[in-house]
N, C-alpha and C positions, 0 to 999 in steps of 0.2 A: 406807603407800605414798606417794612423794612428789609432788605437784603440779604438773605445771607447766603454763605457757601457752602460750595460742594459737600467739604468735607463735613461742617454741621450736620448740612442735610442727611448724610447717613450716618452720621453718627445720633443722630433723633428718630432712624430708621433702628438702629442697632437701638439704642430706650426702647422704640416699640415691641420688637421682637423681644429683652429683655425679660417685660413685663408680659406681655402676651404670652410667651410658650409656659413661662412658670406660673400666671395664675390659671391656664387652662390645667395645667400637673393639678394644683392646687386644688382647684375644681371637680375633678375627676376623681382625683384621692377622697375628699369630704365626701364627694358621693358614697363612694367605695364603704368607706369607714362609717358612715352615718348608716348606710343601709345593716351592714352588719350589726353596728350597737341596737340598734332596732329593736332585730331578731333576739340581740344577746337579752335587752332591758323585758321582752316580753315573756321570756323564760323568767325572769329573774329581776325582782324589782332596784334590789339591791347592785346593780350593774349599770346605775344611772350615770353616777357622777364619770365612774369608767368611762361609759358609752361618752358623754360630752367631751373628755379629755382628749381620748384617742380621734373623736372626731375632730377636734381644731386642732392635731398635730401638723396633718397636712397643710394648713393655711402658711406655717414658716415660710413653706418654698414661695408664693405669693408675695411674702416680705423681703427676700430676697431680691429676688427680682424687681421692686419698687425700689428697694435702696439702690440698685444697679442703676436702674433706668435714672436717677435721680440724680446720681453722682457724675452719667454720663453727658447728662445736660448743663449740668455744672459747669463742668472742665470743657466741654464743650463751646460755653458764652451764649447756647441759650436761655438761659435761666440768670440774669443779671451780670450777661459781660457781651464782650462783643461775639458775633459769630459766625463775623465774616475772614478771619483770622484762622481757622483750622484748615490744616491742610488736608490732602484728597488721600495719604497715606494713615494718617491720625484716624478719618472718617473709616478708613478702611478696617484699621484695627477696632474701634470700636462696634463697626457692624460683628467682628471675630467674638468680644466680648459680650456683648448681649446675646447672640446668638449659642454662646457657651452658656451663659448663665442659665441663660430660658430654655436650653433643653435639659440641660441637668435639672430644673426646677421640674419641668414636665416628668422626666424622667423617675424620679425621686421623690414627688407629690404623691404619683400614680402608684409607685411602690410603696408608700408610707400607707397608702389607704388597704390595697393590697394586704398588706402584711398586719393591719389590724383586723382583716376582718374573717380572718381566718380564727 
């Protein structure tokens, strides 16, 4: 079984969070937005392709945060290097970074759905 260190270890903690708080935004937004195109397409047939658009806006924050969480395992040396090499400040900063990304994606998913479905 392979090794690795501290600072990996949270910095694959900081990927998690990353991608977790922004595909949950992500999540919540589509809901959000999907419910309203609904309403809007059942009024009005012509409001489809709208309804579909504004519903996959919110998914960006989702892509966000996967590009984060991805780039974090990189530079990390989980993802084809070593990743017993990071130190426990590095890990640190990275758990700072994901946890920035992932709530700004929650954040910002949740208002994107929000604000279409108004």
């Amino acid at each position: 079984m392979a090794e690795i260190g501290l600072g990996a270890a949270l910095a694959a903690i900081g990927a998690g969070v990353a991608i977790g708080f922004a595909g949950l935004g992500s999540g919540l937004g589509q809901g959000m937005a999907a419910a309203g195109s609904v309403g809007a397409v059942a009024e009005d047939n012509d409001m489809f392709a709208r309804g579909i658009i504004f519903s996959a806006l919110p998914e960006t924050q989702a892509i966000y945060g996967f590009l984060v969480a991805i780039l974090l395992l990189v530079f990390s040396g989980l993802l084809g290097g070593n990743a017993t090499k990071l130190t426990l400040e590095a890990g640190i900063i990275a758990i700072g970074v994901g946890a920035s990304i992932g709530f700004a994606g929650l954040g910002s998913g949740m208002g994107q759905g929000i604000g279409r479905r108004q």
